[in-house]
Structures are given as structure tokens and as C-alpha cells.
C-alpha positions as CSV (number, residue, x, y, z in Angstrom):
1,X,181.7,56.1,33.8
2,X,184.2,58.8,34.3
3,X,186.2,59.6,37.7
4,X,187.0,63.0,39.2
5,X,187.8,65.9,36.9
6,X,190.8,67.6,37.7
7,X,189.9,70.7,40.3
8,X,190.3,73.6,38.1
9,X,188.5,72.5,35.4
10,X,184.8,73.1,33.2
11,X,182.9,70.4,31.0
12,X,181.6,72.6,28.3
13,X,179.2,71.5,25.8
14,X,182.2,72.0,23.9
15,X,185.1,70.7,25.9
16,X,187.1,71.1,29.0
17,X,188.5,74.0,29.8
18,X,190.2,75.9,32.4
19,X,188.3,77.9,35.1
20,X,190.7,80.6,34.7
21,X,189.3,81.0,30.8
22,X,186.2,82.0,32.2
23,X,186.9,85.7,32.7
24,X,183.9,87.6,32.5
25,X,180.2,86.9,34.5
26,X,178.6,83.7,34.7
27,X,174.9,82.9,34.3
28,X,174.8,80.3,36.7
29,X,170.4,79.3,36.1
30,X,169.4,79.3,32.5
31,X,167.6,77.3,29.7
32,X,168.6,78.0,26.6
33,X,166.0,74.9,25.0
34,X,162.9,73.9,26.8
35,X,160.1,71.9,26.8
36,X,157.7,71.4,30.1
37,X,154.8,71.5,27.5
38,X,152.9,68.1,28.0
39,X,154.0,66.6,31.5
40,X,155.3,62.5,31.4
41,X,152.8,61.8,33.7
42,X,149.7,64.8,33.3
43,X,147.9,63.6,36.8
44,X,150.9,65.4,38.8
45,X,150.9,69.0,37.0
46,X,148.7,70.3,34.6
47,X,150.0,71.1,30.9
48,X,150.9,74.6,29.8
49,X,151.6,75.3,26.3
50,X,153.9,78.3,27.0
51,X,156.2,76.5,28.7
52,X,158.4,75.8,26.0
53,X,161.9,77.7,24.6
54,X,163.5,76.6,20.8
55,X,164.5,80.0,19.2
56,X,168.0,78.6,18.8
57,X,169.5,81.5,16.5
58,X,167.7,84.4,18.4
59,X,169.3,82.9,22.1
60,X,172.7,83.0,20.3
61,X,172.3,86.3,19.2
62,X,171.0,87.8,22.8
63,X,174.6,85.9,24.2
64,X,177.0,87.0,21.9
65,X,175.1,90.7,22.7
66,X,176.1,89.5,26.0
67,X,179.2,88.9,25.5
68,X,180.0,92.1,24.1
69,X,178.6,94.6,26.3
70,X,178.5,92.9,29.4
71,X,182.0,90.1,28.7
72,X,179.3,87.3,30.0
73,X,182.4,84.2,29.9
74,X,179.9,81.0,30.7
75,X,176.0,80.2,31.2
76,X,174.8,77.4,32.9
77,X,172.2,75.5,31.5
78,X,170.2,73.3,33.6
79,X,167.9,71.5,31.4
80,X,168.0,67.9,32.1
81,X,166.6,64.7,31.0
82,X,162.7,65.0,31.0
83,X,163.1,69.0,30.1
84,X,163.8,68.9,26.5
85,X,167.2,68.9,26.5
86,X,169.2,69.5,23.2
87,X,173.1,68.8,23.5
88,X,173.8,69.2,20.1
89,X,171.7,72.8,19.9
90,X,174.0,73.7,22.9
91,X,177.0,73.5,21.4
92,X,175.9,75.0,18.5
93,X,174.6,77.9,20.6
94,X,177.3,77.7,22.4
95,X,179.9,78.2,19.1
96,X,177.9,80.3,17.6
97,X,177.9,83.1,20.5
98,X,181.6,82.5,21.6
99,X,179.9,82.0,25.2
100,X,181.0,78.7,27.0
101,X,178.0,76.7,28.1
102,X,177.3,74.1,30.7
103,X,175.2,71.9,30.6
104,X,172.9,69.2,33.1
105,X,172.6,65.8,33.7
106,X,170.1,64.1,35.8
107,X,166.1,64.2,35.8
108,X,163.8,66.7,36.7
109,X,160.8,66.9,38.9
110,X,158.5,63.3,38.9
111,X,155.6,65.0,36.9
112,X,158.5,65.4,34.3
113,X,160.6,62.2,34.9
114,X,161.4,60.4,31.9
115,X,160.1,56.8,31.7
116,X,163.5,54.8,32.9
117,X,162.9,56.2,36.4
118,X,159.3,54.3,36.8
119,X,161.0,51.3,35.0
120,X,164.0,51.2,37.5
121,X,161.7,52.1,40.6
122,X,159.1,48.9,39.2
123,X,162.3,46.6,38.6
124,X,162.5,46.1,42.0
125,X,165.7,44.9,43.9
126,X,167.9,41.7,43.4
127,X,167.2,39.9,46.6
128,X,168.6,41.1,49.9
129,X,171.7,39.3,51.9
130,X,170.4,37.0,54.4
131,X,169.5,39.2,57.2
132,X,169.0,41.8,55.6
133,X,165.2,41.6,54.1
134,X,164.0,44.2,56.2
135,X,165.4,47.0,54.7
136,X,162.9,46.2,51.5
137,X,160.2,49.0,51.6
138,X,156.5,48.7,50.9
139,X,156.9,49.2,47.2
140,X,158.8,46.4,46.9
141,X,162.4,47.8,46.6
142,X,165.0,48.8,48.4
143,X,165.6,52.3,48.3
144,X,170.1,52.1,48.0
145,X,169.6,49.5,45.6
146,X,167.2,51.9,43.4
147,X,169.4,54.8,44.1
148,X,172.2,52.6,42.4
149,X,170.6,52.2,39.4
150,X,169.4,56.1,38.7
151,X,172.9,56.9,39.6
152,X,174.4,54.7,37.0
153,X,172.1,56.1,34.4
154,X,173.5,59.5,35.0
155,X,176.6,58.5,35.1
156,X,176.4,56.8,31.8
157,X,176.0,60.1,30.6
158,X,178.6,61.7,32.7
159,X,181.0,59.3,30.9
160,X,179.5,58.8,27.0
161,X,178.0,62.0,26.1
162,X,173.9,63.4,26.0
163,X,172.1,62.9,23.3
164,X,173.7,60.9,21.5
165,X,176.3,63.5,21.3
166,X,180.1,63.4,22.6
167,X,179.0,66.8,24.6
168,X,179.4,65.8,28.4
169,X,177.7,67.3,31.3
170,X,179.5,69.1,33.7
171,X,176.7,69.6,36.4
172,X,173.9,67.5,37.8
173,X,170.6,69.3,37.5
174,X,167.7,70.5,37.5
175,X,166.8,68.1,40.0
176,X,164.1,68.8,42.6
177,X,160.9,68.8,43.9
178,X,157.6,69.9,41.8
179,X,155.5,70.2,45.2
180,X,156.2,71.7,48.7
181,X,157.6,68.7,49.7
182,X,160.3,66.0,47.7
183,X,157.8,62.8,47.0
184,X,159.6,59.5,47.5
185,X,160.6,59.1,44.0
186,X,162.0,63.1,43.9
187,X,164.1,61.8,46.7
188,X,165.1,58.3,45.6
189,X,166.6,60.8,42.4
190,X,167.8,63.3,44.1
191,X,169.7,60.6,46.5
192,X,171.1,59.0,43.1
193,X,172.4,62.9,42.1
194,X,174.4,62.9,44.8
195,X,176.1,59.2,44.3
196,X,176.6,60.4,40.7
197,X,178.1,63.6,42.4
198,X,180.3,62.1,44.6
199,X,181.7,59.7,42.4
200,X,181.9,61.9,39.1
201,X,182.7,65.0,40.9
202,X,180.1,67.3,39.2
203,X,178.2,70.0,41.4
204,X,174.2,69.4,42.1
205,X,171.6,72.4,41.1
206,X,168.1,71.9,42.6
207,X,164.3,72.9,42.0
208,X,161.6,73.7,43.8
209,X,160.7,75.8,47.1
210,X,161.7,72.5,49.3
211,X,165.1,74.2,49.5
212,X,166.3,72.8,53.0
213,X,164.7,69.2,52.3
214,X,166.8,69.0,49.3
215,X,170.1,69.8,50.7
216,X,169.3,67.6,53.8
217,X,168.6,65.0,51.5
218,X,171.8,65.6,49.6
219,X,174.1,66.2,52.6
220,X,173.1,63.1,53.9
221,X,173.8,61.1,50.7
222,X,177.2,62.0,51.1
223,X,177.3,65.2,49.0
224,X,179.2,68.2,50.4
225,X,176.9,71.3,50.3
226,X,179.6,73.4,49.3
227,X,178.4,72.1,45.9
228,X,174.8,72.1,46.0
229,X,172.9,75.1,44.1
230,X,169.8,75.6,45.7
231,X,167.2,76.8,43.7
232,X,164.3,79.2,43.1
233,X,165.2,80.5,46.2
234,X,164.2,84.0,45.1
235,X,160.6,82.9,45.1
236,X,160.8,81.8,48.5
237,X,160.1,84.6,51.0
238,X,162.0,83.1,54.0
239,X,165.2,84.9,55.0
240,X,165.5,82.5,57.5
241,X,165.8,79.5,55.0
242,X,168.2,81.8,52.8
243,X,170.6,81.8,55.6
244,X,170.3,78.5,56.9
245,X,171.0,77.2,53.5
246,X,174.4,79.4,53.8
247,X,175.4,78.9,57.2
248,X,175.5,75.1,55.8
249,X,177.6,76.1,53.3
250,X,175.3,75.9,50.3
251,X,174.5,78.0,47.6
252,X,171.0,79.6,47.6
253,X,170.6,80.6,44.0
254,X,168.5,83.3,43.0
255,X,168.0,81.8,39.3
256,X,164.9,83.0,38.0
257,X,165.0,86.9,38.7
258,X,163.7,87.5,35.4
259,X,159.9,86.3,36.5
260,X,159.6,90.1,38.6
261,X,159.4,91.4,35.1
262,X,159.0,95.4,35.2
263,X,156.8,94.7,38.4
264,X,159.1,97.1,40.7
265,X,157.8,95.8,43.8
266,X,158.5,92.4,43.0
267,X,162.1,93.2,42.0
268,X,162.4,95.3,45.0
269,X,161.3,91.9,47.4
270,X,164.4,90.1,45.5
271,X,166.6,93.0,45.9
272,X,165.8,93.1,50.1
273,X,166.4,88.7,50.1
274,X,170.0,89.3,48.6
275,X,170.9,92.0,50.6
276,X,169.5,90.5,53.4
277,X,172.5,87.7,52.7
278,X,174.9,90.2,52.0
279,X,174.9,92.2,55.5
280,X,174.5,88.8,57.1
281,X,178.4,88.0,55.6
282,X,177.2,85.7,52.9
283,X,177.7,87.1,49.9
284,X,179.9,84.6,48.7
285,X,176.9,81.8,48.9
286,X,174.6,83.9,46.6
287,X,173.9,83.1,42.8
288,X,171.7,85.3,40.7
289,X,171.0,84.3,37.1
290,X,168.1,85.1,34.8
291,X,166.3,82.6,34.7
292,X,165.1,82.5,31.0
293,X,162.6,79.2,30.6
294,X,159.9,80.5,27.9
295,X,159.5,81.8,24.7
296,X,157.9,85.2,25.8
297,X,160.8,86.0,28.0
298,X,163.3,86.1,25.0
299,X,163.8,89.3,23.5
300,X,162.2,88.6,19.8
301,X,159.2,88.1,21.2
302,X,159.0,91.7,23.5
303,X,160.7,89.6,26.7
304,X,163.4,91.4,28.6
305,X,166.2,88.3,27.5
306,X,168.9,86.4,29.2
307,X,170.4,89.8,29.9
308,X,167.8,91.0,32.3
309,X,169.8,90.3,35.2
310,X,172.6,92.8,33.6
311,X,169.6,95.4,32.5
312,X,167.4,95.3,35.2
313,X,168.2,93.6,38.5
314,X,171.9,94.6,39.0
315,X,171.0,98.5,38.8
316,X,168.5,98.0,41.1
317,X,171.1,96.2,43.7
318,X,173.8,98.9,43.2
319,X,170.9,101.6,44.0
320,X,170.0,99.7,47.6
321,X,173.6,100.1,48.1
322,X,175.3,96.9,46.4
323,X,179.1,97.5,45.5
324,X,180.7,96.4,42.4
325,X,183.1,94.4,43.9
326,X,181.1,92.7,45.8
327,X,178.4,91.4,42.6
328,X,181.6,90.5,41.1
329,X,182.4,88.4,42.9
330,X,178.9,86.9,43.4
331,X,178.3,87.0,39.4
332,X,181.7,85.2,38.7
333,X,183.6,83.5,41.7
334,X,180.8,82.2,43.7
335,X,179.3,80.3,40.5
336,X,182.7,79.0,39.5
337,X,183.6,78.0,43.0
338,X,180.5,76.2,42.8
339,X,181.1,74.1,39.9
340,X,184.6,73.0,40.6
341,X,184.0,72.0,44.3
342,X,186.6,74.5,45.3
């Protein structure tokens, strides 16, 4: 296990670096490998076969075209255990392209959870202290106790590398919630990624519509929601969620713009959610990212690419009246503050 980083500072697939060598925008919600083919356990979601990404050489070339036209400095990739997750292909991506790229710890959603999350949940707990046998749930274990032992899973990786690779995470996430509510396993995990938060430092990014169940869920594990991400909040039509999640201090993330497509309605819906945070005085609790998950969406195959965002969404929030100075700050102060805790 590792303590605290120092305030300031990134864990790259790479290594650590300063904040202030991130210069340029950050893509705070991508995937650059995927695989949500064939779910661990198929009774919970069905299988999709396009729900995969490993096109390592054509996602370096779309960042380092990034890079150049647009100075994108870091991308933040949240694929997590259960997701396909490559740490070695990240760092080559990441060397490749000259971007700088983060990358997840944690587990994702319980159709997708790898199989040490059943085995801690079915180990049950060591006994309880005398008096204290009614805290065991149903199931058979206690739910701190279980929350323990995820948390020192992900801090094993926090500490030792993914993979099998020296590359270290420097955010907890994907985590979430595959349904419209967290099950009791999502929130077991998601009580474990704030543990592993508090105690390693790292920042939490979330899944799933449940927006203001997660962060409760987090809050109340001890996590400050200045560092929660909540996600896929651009497919959640709900101002009112949007700015409680702000007013809390958290960060609603609009991370997967690039599903509107060319649909100008749909991109027009996202457009009127952001601004709706900006007049409220919240611009600096909005992310906005891509959102790239699938092998259609990358450019090779006809997709817009990682730099959708850049192409297609920020034009469209400078027309409803956006100022430059204002996305960015959103596109690289908010995501940074984010990850350091700051």
C-alpha cells in the first residue's frame, strides 16, 4: 500500500508528474482499451459484441492528432478491473502519442465484477467482538469488514502496479451502478473506493444514472465530494440532480458526449444541461470528455474519435453563448482540481 501523494502531483501510466506539466486540455472520461463483450455474470446484463475497443496504434494516432491541433496535455482513462483493462497498452499509447494518461483502479458495475469480489463477499467475516454479532447481515457478513477486504485489493494495486505492470493508478474508477439503483454488492464496492480513496488519496469517478446515490454512498464513507466524478450525467435529463450534485461540491461529468453522434437535437439537450450549470455559477463543477468506449466510435472505422468533444460539442457550446475562458477552465482546471483533491 502506498500513503498520500503529494498535492500537486499525477500518477501517469508512465510516472508521476507535476500538475503544472499538464498544460493543454484534459479528457477527463475515456477508454482507450475495452472489453464489456461477455458479462462475468450474463443473468445481470445481456452480452453485446460491439462493446469492445483494441485498435491500440489507431487511438495513438487520433491523440497525438490531438495533441497537435488541439495541445490535449492528459486523458483519463477509466477502465477498471472487470473492463479489460490493459496497463501495459496504456503506457504504450500513452509514449507513443506524447499524451500523458491516467489510468483506474477499482471494479466496475456487478454484472462486470471480476470474480474476487463474489469470493470476498462469500468469505464471510472473522467473527464479531463480543457484543457486537448484530451488526452481521443476512448474507452472512458484515458489511465494514467486507468493505475492508475490496479496499485492500485496490489498494494492492494502488501500491504494486496493474497488470502485472509497475504502471500505478492514479484514480479510482469506473465504479458504479449498472441499474437505476446501486445493488448491495455495487455499494459494498463503491464503500471500499472510498476507504481506498481516503487512505491512498486518489480521486473516485462513478457510472451509472444513480448519480446522487453514489455520492451519498461515498460522502458517507468518508470521501470528500470535492473528489468524486459523477458520471454519465449527460444522459440524465435532471437539472435538478446536476445541481444538487454541485451544490455538494461534486463533479457532475459529462463523459460520454460522443453518444449524440451528428443527432443535432441530442447535442443540443447536452448543450442546454451544461449551460444550465454554467448560469447557475457552477461552471467549475462541470467535466466534459468524449466518451470513446467502442470500436465504431474511433475514427478508422467512420466514428467521429476521441476528438469529438474538440470537433463537435465545444462549437456547439460557444454558439449557445459559451466563452472561451470559461471551457478553459472547465476542460483543464476543473479535471485537474479533481484529481489532486485541490
Amino acid at each position: 500500500m502506498t500513503p498520500r501523494e503529494e498535492t500537486g502531483r499525477l500518477r501517469t501510466v508512465t510516472g508521476t508528474i507535476a500538475t503544472s506539466d499538464i498544460t493543454g486540455p484534459v479528457l477527463s472520461h475515456e477508454h482507450l482499451q475495452l472489453d464489456l463483450r461477455w458479462p462475468a455474470r450474463p443473468q445481470l446484463a445481456s452480452s453485446d459484441p460491439n462493446r469492445w475497443l483494441d485498435e491500440e496504434k489507431a487511438v495513438q494516432r487520433e491523440l497525438n492528432g490531438l495533441r497537435k491541433d488541439h495541445g490535449l496535455g492528459l486523458v483519463v482513462d477509466l477502465t477498471c478491473s472487470g473492463m479489460g483493462r490493459n496497463a501495459a497498452a496504456l503506457a504504450r499509447i500513452s509514449a507513443g502519442a506524447r499524451v500523458a494518461v491516467v489510468a483506474g483502479t477499482g471494479v466496475f458495475t456487478e454484472p462486470f465484477h471480476p470474480a474476487y469480489v463474489r469470493e470476498v463477499l462469500a468469505a464471510g467475516a472473522p467473527p464479531a467482538p463480543p457484543g457486537f454479532e448484530a451488526d452481521r447481515d443476512e448474507a452472512g457478513y458484515s458489511g465494514p469488514s467486507a468493505v475492508d477486504r475490496l479496499a485492500e485489493r485496490l489498494l494492492a494495486e494502488v501500491g504494486f502496479g496493474m497488470d502485472g505492470t509497475n504502471s500505478l493508478p492514479g484514480v479510482i474508477g469506473e465504479i458504479g451502478t449498472w441499474g437505476e439503483a446501486p445493488t448491495e454488492t455495487e455499494e459494498l464496492c463503491l464503500r471500499a473506493a472510498a476507504q481506498a480513496g481516503r487512505y491512498s488519496g486518489l480521486s473516485v469517478a462513478t457510472y451509472g444514472r444513480a448519480g446522487l446515490a453514489q455520492l451519498e454512498i461515498l460522502t458517507s464513507a468518508g470521501l470528500p465530494a470535492g473528489r468524486v466524478a459523477v458520471g454519465q450525467q449527460d444522459r440524465v435529463d435532471d437539472p435538478a440532480q446536476h445541481r444538487k450534485i454541485a451544490e455538494s461540491g461534486g463533479y457532475v461529468s459529462f463523459g460520454t458526449l460522443g453518444l449524440a453522434g451528428e443527432d443535432a437535437s441530442a447535442v443540443s439537450a447536452r448543450v442546454r444541461r451544461v449551460l444550465d450549470l454554467l448560469e447557475a455559477g457552477h461552471a467549475d463543477r462541470v467535466l466534459l470528455s468524449t466518451g470513446a468506449a467502442r470500436m465504431a466510435q474511433v475514427g478508422r472505422y467512420g466514428g467521429a474519435g476521441f476528438g469529438y468533444l474538440f470537433d463537435t460539442f465545444l462549437p456547439a457550446l460557444r454558439a449557445a453563448g459559451a466563452d472561451d475562458a470559461t471551457l478553459g477552465a472547465i476542460l483543464h482546471d476543473n479535471p485537474l482540481r479533481w484529481l489532486t483533491g485541490s
